[in-house]
C-alpha positions in Angstrom: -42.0 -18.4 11.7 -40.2 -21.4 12.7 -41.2 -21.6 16.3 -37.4 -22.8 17.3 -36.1 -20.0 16.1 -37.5 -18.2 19.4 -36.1 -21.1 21.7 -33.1 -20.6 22.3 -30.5 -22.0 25.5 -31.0 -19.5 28.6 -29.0 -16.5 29.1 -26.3 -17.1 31.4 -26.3 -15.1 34.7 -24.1 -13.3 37.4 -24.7 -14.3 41.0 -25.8 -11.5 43.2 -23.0 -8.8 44.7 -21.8 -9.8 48.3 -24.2 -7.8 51.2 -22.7 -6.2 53.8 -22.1 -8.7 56.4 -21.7 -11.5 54.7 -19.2 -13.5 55.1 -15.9 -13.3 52.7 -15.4 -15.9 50.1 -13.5 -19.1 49.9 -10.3 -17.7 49.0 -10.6 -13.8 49.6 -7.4 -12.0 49.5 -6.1 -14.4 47.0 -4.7 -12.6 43.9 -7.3 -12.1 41.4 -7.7 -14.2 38.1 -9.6 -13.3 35.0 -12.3 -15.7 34.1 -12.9 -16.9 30.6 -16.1 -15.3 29.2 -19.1 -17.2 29.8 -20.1 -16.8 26.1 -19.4 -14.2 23.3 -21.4 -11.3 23.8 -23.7 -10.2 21.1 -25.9 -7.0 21.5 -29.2 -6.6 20.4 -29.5 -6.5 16.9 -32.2 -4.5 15.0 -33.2 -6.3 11.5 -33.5 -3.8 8.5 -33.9 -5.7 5.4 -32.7 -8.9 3.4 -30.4 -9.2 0.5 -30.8 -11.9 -2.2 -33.0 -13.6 0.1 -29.5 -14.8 1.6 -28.2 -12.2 3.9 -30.8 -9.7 6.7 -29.1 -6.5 7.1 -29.4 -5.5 11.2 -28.3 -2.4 13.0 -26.6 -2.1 16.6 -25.2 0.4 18.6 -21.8 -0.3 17.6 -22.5 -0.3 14.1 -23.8 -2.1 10.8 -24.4 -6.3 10.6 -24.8 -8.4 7.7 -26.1 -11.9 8.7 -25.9 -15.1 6.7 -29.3 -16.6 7.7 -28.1 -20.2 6.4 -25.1 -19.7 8.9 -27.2 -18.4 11.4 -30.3 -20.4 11.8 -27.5 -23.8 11.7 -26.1 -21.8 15.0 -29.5 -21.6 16.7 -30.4 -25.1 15.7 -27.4 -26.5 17.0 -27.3 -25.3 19.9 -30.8 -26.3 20.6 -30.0 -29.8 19.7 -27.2 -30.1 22.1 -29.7 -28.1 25.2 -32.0 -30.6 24.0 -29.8 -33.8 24.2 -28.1 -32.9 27.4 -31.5 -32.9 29.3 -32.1 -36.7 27.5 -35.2 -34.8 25.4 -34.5 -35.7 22.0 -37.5 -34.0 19.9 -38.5 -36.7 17.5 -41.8 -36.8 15.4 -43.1 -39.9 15.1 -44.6 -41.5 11.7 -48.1 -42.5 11.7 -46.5 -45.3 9.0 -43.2 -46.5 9.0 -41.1 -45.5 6.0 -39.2 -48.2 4.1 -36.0 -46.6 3.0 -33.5 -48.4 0.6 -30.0 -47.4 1.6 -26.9 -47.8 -0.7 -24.4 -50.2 1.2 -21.8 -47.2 2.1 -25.0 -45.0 3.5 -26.1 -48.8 5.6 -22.9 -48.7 7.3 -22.8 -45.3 8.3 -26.0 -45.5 9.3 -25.3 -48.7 12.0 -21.9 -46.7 13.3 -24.0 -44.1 14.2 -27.2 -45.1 15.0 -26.8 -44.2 18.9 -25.8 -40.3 18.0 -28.9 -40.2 15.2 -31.4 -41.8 17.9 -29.8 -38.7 19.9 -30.6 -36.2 17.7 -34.5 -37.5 17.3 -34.5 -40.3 14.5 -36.1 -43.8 15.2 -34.7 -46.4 12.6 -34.6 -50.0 12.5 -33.2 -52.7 10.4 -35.5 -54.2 7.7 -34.5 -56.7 4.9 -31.4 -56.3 3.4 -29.4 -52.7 3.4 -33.3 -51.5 3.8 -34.4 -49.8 6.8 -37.5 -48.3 8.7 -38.1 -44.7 9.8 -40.5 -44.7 12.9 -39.6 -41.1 13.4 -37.9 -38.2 12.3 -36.4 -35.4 14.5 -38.8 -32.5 14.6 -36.8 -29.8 12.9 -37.3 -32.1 9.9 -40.9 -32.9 10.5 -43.3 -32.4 7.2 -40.5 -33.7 4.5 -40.4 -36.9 2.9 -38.7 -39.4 5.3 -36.9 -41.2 2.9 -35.3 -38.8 1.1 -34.7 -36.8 4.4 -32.9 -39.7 5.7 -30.7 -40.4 2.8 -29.7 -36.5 2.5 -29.0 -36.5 6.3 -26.5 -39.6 6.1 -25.1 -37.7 2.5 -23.8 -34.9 4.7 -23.3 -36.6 7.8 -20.7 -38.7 5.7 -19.5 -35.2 4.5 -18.7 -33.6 7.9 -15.0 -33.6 8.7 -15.2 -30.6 10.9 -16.9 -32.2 13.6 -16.9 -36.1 15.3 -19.3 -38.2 17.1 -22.4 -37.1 18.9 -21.6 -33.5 17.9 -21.4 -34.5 14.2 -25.2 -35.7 14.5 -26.3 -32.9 16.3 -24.5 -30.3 13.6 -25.7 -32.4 10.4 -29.2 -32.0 11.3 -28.5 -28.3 11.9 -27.7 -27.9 8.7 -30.4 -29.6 7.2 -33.1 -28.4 9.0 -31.8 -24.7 8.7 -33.1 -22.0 6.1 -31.3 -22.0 2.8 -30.0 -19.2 0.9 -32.3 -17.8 -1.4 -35.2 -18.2 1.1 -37.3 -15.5 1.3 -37.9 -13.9 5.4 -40.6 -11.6 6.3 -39.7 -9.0 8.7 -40.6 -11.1 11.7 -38.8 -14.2 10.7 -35.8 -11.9 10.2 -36.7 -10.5 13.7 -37.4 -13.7 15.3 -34.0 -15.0 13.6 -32.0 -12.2 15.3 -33.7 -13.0 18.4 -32.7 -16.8 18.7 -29.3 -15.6 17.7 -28.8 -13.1 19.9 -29.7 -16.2 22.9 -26.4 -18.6 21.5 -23.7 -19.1 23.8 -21.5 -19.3 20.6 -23.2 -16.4 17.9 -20.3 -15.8 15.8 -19.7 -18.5 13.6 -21.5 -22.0 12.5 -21.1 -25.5 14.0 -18.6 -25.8 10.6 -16.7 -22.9 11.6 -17.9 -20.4 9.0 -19.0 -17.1 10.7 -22.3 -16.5 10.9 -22.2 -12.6 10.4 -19.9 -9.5 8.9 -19.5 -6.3 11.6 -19.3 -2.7 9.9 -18.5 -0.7 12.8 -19.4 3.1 12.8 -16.1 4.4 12.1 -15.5 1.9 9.1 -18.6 3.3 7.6 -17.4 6.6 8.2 -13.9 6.1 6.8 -16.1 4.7 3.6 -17.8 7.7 2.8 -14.9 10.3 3.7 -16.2 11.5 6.9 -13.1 10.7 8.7 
């Protein structure tokens, strides 16, 4: 099991109800107003089986879930990138040999307008001769593939992404990249551990790119279905 996918950003937390005696809040007696929620609530989510080795099938209490694990795991793994960058703790795995990477001259120029937000996300590159460059180190989610061609297919959908800009582009492109695929097979306790980390995201509902990361079948929906109602 990926072990990210059971790190996941802390679960936010209500301060403790007023004792009796203390004293009453700045701004008691003031009318009341609603706070946005501190993240979209997701309950816990039971795994049942996978589909095509694309989708796990979960159970709640309110009903029936179909996850897309690509969608998902890129949720978990963005958010963990952005935890990870905000406390200046880029995970990065260094090379024990640099890797000389030949860049085409479009992929060279993305690369040196954005080599602050990759060095954020975990890569270490520096120039060489030419449009070539040097990998020192790779972010860990992407640790044990060829550098080079890791690199190149990172700046291919980097260039891609028009949902996203700057510092969060970096952060979602390696999300993606690093994320299971469709068609990837999960045992029970990746699909288990998946559900976990997703469970833990401030933002469970859709993808960095927008796409949602699940389909809800409530109770009464399945019920309607079959004729039961």
């Amino acid at each position: 099991v990926p072990p990210s996918w059971d790190e996941g950003p802390a679960r936010p937390f209500a301060p403790p109800p007023p004792r009796e005696g203390d004293p009453p809040p700045d701004g008691a007696g003031a009318p009341e107003v609603p706070e946005a929620p501190m993240r979209e609530r997701l309950g816990a989510l039971r795994a049942i089986g996978q589909v095509e080795g694309t989708y796990v099938v979960a159970e709640a209490d309110d009903g029936l879930y179909l996850v897309d694990q690509h969608a998902a795991h890129e949720r978990v793994l963005y958010e963990q990138v952005l935890a990870a960058r905000a406390g200046g703790e880029a995970a990065s795995q260094p090379l024990l040999e640099a890797a000389v990477v030949e860049l085409s001259a479009p992929l060279a120029t993305l690369l040196a307008g954005e080599g602050d937000a990759l060095a954020a996300v975990g890569w270490e590159v520096a120039p060489a001769d030419g449009a070539a460059v040097l990998v020192r180190a790779v972010p860990s989610a992407l640790a044990g593939r060829d550098p080079a061609r890791a690199l190149v297919e990172y700046l291919d959908r980097l260039e891609a992404e028009e949902r996203l800009t700057g510092p969060d582009r970096a952060a979602a492109t390696l999300a993606c990249r690093a994320a299971v695929m469709a068609g990837d097979r999960l045992e029970g306790e990746q699909q288990r551990a998946l559900l976990r980390a997703l469970e833990a995201c401030g933002t469970p509902h859709s993808c960095p790119h927008g796409r949602p990361t699940m389909v809800h079948l409530s109770r009464a929906a399945l019920d309607r279905s079959f004729g039961r109602r």
